[in-house]
N, C-alpha and C positions, 0 to 999 in steps of 0.2 A: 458786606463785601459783594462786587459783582458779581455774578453768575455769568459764564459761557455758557450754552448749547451748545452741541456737537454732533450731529450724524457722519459715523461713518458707512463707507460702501465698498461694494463691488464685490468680483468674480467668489465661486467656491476658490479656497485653498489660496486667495490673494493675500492672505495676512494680516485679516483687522483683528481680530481677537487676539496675535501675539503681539499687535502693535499697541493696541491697548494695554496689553498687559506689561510690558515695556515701559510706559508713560506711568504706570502707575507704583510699577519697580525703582524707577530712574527719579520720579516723584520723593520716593519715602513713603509711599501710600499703603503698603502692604505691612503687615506686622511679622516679627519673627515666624513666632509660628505658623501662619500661613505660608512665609516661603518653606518653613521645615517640609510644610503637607504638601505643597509642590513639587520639591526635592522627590521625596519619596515616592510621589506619584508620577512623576514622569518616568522612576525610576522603574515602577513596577511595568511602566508600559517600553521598557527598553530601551529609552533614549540614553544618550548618554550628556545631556544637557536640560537645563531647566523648562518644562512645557508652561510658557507664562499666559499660553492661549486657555490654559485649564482656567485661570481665573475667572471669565466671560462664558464660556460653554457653561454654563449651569444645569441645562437640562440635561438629563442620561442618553436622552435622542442626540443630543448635539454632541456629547463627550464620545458615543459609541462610533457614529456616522463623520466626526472631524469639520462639520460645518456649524452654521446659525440658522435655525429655524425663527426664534421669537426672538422679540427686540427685547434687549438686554439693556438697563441702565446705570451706569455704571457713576462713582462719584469721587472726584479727586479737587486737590487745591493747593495752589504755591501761594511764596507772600503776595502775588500782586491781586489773583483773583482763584474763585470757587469754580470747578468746570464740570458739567453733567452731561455725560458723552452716552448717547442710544445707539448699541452696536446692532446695527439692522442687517437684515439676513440677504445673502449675496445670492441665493439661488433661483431661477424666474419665478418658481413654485408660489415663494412669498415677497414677491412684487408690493401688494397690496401692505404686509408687515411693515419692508420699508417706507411707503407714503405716509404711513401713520407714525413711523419713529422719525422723520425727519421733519414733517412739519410744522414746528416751532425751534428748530434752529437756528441760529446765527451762521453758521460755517460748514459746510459737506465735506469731509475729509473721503476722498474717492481714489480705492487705491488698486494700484496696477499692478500685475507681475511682470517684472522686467522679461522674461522669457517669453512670457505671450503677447507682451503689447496691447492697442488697446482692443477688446472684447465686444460682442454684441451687450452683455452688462452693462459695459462700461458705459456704453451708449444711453443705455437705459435709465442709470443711475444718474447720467449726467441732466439728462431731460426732464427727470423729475423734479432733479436740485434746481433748474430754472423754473420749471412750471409751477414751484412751491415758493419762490423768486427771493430762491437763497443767494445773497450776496456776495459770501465770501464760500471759493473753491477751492479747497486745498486738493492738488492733483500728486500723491505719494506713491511715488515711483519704487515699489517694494523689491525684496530681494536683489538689491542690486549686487551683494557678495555673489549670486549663482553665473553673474554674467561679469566676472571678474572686474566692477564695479569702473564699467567701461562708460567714458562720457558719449563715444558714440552710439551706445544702444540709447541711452538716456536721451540725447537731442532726439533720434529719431522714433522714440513714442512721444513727444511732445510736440513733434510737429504733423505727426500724425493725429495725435488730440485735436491740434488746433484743427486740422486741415478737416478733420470729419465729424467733430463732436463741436467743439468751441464757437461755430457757426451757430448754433440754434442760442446762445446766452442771448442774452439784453443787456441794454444799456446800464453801465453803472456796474454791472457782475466785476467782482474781481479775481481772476481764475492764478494761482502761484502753484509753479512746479517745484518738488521738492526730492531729490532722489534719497532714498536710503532702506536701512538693512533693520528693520524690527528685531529680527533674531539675535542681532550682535549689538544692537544699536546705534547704529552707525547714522549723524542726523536726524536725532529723538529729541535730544536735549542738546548738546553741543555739533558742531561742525565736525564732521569727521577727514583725519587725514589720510586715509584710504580713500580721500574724492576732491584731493586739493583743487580740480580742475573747477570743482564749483562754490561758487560765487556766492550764493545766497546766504539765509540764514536755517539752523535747524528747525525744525517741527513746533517745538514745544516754543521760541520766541518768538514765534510767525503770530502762536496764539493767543500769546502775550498782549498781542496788539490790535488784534479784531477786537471792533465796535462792537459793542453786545447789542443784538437785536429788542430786546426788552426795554433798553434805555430810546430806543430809536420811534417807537411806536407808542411812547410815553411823551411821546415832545407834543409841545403846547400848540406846532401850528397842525399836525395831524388833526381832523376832524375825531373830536369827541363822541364815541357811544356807548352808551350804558344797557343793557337787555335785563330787565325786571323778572327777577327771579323768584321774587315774594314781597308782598305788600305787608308789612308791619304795621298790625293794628292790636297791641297789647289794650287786654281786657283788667288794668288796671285802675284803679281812682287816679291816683299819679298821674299816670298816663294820658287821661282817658281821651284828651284830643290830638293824643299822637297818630303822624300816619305817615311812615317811611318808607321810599321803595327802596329793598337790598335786591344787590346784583354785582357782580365781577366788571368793570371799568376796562372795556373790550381796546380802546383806541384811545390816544389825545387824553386830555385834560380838564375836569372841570374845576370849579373855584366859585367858593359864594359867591353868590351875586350875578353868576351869568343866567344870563335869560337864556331858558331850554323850553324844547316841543314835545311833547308828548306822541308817540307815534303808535296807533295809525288814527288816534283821532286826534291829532292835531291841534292842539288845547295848545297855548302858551303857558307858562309860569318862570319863575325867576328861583336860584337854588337860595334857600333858606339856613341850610346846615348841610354842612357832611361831616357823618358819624362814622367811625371805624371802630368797634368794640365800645369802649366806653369813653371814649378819647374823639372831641371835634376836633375838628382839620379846616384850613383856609382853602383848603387842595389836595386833589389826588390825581393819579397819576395810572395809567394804562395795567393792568395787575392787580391793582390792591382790589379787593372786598370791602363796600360801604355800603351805607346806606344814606341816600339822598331823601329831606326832606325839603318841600316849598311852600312858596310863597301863598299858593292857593289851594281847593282841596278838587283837582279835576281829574278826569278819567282815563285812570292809568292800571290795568292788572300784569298779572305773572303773562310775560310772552313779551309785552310790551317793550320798545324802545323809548330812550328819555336820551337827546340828541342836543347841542349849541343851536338857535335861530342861528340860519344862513349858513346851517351846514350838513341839516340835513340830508338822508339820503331820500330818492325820490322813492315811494311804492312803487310797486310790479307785480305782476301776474304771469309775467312771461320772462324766463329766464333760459340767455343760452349760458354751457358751463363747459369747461373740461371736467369728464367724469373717468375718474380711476374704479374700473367694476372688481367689486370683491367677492364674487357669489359665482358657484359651478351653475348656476342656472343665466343664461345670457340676457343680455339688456335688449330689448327689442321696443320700436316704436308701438306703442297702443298700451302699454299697462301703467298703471299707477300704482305710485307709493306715497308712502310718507318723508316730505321734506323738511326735515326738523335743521334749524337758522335759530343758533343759541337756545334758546329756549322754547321760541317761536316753532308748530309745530304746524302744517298744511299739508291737506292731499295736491299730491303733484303728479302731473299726467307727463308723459315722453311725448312728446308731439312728434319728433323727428331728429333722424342721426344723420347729422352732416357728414361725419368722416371719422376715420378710426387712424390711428396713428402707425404706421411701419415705421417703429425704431431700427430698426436696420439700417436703411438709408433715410432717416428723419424726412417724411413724406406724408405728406395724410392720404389713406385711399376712400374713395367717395363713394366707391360703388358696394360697401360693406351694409348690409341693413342689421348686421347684430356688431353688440359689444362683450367679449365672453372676458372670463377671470384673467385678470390682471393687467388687461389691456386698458387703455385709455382713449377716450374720441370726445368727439366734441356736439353736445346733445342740447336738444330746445325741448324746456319742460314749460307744462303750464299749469298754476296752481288754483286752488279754489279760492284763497284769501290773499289779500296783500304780504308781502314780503317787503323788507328794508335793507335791502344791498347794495354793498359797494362793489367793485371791479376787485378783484384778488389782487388785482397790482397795485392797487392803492393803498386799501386798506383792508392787508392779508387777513383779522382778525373777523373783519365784517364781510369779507368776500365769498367765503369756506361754507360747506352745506355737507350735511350726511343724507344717504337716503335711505331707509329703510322698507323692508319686505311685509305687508300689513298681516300677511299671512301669517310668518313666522317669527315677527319682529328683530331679525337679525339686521344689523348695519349690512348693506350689500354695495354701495358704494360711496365715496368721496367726490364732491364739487365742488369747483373753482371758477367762480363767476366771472366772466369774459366780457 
């Protein structure tokens, strides 16, 4: 069955985690007895209605403090498809949280409180979802029962949206406004008549209908990449002139018989087999785990790429990127890390910080020579070895980099090849 991804976002206290829990109530996704423990437990805490946000809050920080700290995964399904929704954390603190639960998404569900409109969050959230070149923008205009579920508040966060935020998308984005009430449900699953003024469709059909970004990044004309995670050479008699590369199918398509390169030495060969457990295949497809063997026996190890003749990506040594910095210690020109690109691992120098990003009024300012925690700019690194990248916009799977601190080996931040 398909899979949807899901990020949600936005402000503290905007209502992703009772919206979630809503969709997953309004679903049949919960069992009796978890809603008894809900019951009860909202009860101890004095509501006089069901807390469906307890489902999501899993940590004791999040259930004590009434926010989201860590990204949450959450997993629900109707008859037409399976949805895995990462409830990413709305506070600036965990910026970085979000970048990581949102990027492999198909749809950003980005939600507003009708009473405050849109936020410097909101901004933030929305920037990401382009810079991560998420498609589909669910824009859920929450709490609409607080504002007596007035169509004029609702046009006019929407076209404040547009007017300050919806400028920075790209081409192709699909941005859909949806007004409704988590708490009551009001536009979750069905149309509510407490909003006849609107037109649209609820939540839950919207999502019915987004393309899943997995089937999309699977299509045959997307350029093919495979990154060489281990070279299969079983010390068996059977065996003994096997030599397979396994690795995760990043992009596109391969198919016995296509002639592929070897990168970064550049060897030609032609695919021989693809193996997926025990089971050959004529073809695989962006996701699956195989193992490709060919036609020749040329040199290929763990790090490597195995790419279609004539679509290959070019090496580089010089890469600019937007970097989301995740570390209290700031990004400054002159220090190196480690650039690890799928597998592929290289020392990489910052050569230079073009600009640092004012989500405020979406601005790059130029005159910034550091990048501190959570912020994003846009940075010229240079590596010691070749590198195999594509543009993030092309192909988001091959585009994407981590950098890591040599020192301490923590991830300290996220790149997106420009």
């Amino acid at each position: 069955m398909d899979i949807l991804r899901i990020a949600t976002a936005g402000s503290v206290d905007d209502g992703k985690s009772t919206l979630i829990g809503r969709l997953l109530y309004e679903t049949k996704s919960i069992t009796k007895d978890k809603i008894e423990a809900l019951e009860a437990a909202s009860k101890r805490k004095g509501l006089d209605f069901t807390d469906l946000s307890l489902l999501t809050d899993g940590l004791i920080a999040e259930r004590e403090q009434g926010i989201t700290i860590d990204v949450a995964h959450i997993y629900f399904n109707t008859p037409q498809r399976k949805y895995i929704i990462a409830d990413t954390p709305g506070h600036f603190e965990y910026t970085r949280n979000m970048v990581t639960g949102a990027s492999n998404t198909s749809v950003s569900i980005i939600l507003i409180d009708s009473r405050n409109g849109v936020s410097e969050q909101t901004k933030r959230h929305y920037y990401i979802s382009s810079l991560l070149r998420t498609e589909n923008v669910v824009v859920a205009v929450n709490k609409m029962d607080l504002v007596d579920y007035s169509e004029d508040r609702f046009k006019e966060i929407k076209e404040s949206f547009e007017s300050t935020v919806g400028k920075s998308g790209f081409e192709g984005q699909n941005i859909t406004f949806v007004p409704l009430s988590s708490l009551y449900g009001d536009n979750i699953t069905t149309v509510s008549e407490k909003m006849s003024w609107y037109k649209g469709e609820a939540l839950l059909p919207i999502l019915e209908k987004i393309e899943n970004k997995e089937a999309r990044i699977g299509a045959h004309e997307v350029p093919a990449r495979l990154a060489v995670q281990n070279v299969i050479r079983p010390k068996t008699t059977e065996y003994h002139d096997f030599r397979g590369y396994a690795g995760r199918i990043a992009s596109g398509e391969f198919q016995v018989g296509d002639q592929v390169i070897a990168l970064p030495s550049r060897q030609i060969s032609s695919v021989k087999s693809i193996i997926k457990f025990e089971q050959e295949l004529t073809s695989a497809k962006a996701g699956e785990s195989v193992v490709l063997t060919l036609e020749d026996d040329i040199d290929i190890s763990r790090g490597n790429m195995i790419a279609k003749v004539g679509q290959a990506p070019e090496g580089t040594k010089a890469v600019k990127a937007k970097v989301c910095w995740m570390d209290s210690t700031e990004l400054t020109a002159g220090k190196t890390y480690f650039l690890q690109h799928g597998v592929n691992v290289q020392k990489a120098k910052v050569v230079s910080i073009d600009s640092v990003l004012d989500v405020e009024h979406f601005e790059e300012s130029e005159d910034r020579t550091d990048i501190k925690l959570n912020e994003i700019g846009l940075v010229n690194l240079k590596t010691a070895g070749e590198i195999f990248v594509d543009k993030y916009e092309n192909v988001p799977t091959n585009g994407a980099f981590i950098l890591i601190d040599p020192m301490t080996n923590n991830t300290v931040g996220l790149g997106f090849v420009q």
